[in-house]
N, C-alpha and C positions, 0 to 999 in steps of 0.2 A: 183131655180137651183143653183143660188150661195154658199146657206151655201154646199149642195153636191159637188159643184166645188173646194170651199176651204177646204172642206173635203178630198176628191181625192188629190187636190193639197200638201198634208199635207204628202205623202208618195210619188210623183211621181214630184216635185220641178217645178210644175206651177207656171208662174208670180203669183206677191201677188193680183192686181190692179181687182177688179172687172170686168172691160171688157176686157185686156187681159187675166185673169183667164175663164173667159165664153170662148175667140174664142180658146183658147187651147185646152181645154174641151174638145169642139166642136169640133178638131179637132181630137180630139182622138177616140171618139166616128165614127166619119168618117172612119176613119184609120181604123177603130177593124170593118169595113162589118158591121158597124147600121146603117141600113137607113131611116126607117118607122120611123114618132114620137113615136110608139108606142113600138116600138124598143128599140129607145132612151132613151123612161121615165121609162121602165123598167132597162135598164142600171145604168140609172143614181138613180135610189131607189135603186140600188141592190149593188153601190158604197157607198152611204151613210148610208148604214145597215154595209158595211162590216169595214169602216171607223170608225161608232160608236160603234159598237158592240167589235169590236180590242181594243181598248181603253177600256173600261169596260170592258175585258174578262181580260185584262191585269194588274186590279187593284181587280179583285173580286178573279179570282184563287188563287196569291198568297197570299191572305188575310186570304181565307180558310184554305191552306196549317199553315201559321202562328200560326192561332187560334186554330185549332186544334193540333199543337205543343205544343202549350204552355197553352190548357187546358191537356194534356198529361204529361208535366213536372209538373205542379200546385200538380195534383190528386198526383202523386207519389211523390213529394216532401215531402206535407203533411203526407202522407202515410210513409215512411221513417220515418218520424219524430215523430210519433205517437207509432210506433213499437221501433224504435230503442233511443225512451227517448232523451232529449240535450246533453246528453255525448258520446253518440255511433252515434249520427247522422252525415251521411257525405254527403254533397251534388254530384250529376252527370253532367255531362251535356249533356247524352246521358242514357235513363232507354230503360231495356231489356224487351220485350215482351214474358213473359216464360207460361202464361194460354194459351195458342195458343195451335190447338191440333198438329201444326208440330214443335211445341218451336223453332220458328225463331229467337231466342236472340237479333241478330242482323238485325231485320228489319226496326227500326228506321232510322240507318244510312243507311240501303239500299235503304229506299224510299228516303231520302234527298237526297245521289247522285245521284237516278233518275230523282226525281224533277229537281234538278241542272241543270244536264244534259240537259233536257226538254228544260225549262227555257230558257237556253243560244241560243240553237237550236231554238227556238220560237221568242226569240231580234236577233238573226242572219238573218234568215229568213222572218224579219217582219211581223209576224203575223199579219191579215188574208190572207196577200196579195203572202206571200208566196215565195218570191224573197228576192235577198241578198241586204241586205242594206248597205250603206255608211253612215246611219246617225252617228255620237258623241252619241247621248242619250240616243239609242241603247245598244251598247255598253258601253255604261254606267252602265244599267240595267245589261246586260250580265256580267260585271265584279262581281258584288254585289253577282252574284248568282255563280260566280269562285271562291269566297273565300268560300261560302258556300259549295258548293263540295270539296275543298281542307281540311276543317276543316274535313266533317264528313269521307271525304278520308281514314287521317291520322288519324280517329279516329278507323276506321275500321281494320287498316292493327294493331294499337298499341292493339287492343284485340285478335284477330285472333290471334298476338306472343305472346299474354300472356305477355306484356312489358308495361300491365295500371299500377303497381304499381312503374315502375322508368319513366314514362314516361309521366304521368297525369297531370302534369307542361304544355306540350308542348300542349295535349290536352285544356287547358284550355286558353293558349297564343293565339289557334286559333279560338275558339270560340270568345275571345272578340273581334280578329281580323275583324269577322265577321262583328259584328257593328260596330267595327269603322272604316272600309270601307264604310259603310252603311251610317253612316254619312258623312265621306269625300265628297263621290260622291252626295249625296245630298243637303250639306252645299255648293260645288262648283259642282255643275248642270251648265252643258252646255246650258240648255235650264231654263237660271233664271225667273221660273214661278212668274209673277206678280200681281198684284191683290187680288182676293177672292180664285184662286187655290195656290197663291204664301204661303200666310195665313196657309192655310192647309196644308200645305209643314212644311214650319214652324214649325207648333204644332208637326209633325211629327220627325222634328230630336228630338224635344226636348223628344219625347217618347224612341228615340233610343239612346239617351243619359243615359238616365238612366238604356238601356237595358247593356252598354258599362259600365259603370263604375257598375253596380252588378256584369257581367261578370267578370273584374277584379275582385274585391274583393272576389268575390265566386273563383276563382282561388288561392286568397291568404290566404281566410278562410273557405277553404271548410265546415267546422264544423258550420258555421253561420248559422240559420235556419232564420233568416230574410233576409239576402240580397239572401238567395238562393229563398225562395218562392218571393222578390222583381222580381227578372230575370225571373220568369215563369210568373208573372203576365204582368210584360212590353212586354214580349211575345207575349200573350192574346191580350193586349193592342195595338200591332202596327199590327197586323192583324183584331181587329174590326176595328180601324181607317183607315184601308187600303181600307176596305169595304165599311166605310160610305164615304169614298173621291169616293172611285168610282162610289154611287149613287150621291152625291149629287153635282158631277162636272160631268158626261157626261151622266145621262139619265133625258131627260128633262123634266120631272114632275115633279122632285126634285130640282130644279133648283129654288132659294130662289126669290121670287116678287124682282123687279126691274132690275133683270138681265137676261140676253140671251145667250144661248149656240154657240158659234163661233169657229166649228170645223178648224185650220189648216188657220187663218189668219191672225196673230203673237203669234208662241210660246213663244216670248219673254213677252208676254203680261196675260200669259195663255190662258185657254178654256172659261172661263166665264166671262161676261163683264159686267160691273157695272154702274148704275151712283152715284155720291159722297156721295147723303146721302145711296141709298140702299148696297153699298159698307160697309159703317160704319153696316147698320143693319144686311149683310150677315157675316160677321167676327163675331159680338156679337154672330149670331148665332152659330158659328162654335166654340166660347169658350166654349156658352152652351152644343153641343153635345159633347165636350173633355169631359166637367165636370159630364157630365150624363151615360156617357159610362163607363168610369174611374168608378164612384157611382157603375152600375151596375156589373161591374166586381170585386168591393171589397164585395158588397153586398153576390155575390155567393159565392167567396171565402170564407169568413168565415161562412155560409151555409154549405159549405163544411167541413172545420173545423170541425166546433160544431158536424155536423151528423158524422164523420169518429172519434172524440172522445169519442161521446159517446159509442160507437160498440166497443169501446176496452179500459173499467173501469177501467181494473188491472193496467193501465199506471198513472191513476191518484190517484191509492190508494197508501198511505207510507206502505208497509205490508213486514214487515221486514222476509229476508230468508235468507236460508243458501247457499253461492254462493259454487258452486264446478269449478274448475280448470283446464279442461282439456288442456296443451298445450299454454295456455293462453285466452280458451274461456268461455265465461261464460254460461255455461248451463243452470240454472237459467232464465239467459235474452234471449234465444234461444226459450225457451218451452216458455215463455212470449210471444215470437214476432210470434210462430205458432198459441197460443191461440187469439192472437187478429187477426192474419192474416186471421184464419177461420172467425171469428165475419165479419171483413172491406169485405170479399168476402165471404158471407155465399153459 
């Protein structure tokens, strides 16, 4: 009954102490018309399902969201870069959805302010519990995903007026802004996770780090085809990590030998509790899945690569022609970029 007491406790500001944590409990359970132990023990399963399942619902969604962002940016980065050669190539930080059969151009940004939106509503709220919160960490969360809404905001209103071409500076200012909120509020977490969750925090800004300074750079050389596919991959990247933190710190199967899951009884301390040698062996662990994840997401990537170049030859043969001039486009590399375009999307 205790881990589900300090579970409960963890949302509704229960003494920390084990037997005042039980009669509180207990008294709540009284309070809420449970009488029957049978009552009770369904109550109280049905607090520590909503308890853990919050907590992973809260680390698994927006992981999804990420990685599927940023296998989104990956594919058409590459694809850009394939078509349009190193000389014409410019990176986005936002690609349009135009095979759609309603050509919603802009549904990328529309789903990230919904997201957003969600999001914020969902840390306001305290998800699953469904009440308004007074926690800092909260609100922590909720800010991370205010810059995210304000970026692809203003990225939406600068297309709609037709004002990407003087205004794609400010667009990119906020994109990096993005992460480097992301890290702010992570690197200074109100709730300084310690331990084997503190670790995986850790490895995590250092993924958003690098998400932060591509983002500059790709603002300042949009034309880079390395630091731009860099930024779609750390994308990828802090969305599968977001995934594996969520299985392997709050559903307890996954939960490395030597240590114990301890919902909500110092977050100062984190979720998972160690002792000193399996401490050292759950870290090692958690290097090894940076370094295998990382592997398997460059693995694909150039997968990717290699199949989308080979679908479009004429990019890599020298076959010299006659450019023609219209206005100052090149026709030429136009009827090039529809030839392979058909090949990349047969």
């Amino acid at each position: 009954m205790y881990l589900v007491c300090t579970s409960w406790k963890r949302w509704h500001h229960a003494p920390s102490t084990k037997k005042a944590c039980d009669v509180h409990f207990q008294r709540h359970l009284n309070t809420s018309g449970i009488r029957t132990r049978a009552q009770q023990r369904k109550k109280v399963i049905n607090l520590g399902i909503q308890a853990l399942m919050g907590t992973f619902a809260g680390h698994i969604i927006p992981s999804l969201a990420f990685t599927l962002l940023g296998l989104w940016h990956t594919f058409n980065t590459i694809k850009a870069y394939i078509l349009r050669g190193p000389t014409g190539f410019s990176s986005r930080f936002w690609y349009p959805l135009n095979p759609l059969p309603f050509n919603i151009k802009h549904l990328e940004l529309i789903l990230i302010i919904t997201f957003s939106i969600i999001a914020i509503v969902m840390q306001i709220l305290d998800f699953p519990f469904f009440q308004f919160s007074f926690k800092l960490i909260d609100y922590e969360h909720a800010t991370m995903f205010l810059h995210l809404a304000i970026y692809a905001g203003v990225a939406l209103v600068v297309e709609l007026t037709d004002l990407q071409d003087n205004l794609s500076g400010l667009v990119g200012i906020l994109a990096a802004s993005v992460f480097g909120q992301e890290l702010f509020l992570l690197h200074f977490h109100s709730a300084d996770h310690g331990g084997l969750e503190g670790h995986y925090h850790w490895l995590l800004q250092l993924i958003v780090f690098v998400s932060l300074a591509a983002a500059i750079m790709t603002s300042v050389s949009p034309n880079n085809f390395v630091v731009a596919l860099a930024l779609s991959i750390s994308v990828v990247f802090q969305g599968c990590w977001f995934m594996n933190m969520g299985f392997m710190l709050w559903v307890p199967q996954f939960i490395p030998s030597g240590c114990v899951l301890r919902l909500g009884e110092d977050d100062m301390l984190g979720a998972v509790a160690c002792g000193a040698e399996a401490s050292l062996r759950a870290k090692a662990l958690a290097n090894l899945q940076f370094s295998w994840i990382l592997a398997g997401i460059l693995i694909s990537t150039s997968i990717l690569c290699l199949c989308m170049s080979g679908r479009c030859p004429e990019r890599n043969k020298s076959i010299p022609y006659q450019k023609l001039h219209t206005r100052g486009t090149d026709v030429a590399q136009i009827s090039m970029e529809i030839d392979c375009s058909k090949s990349v999307h047969p």
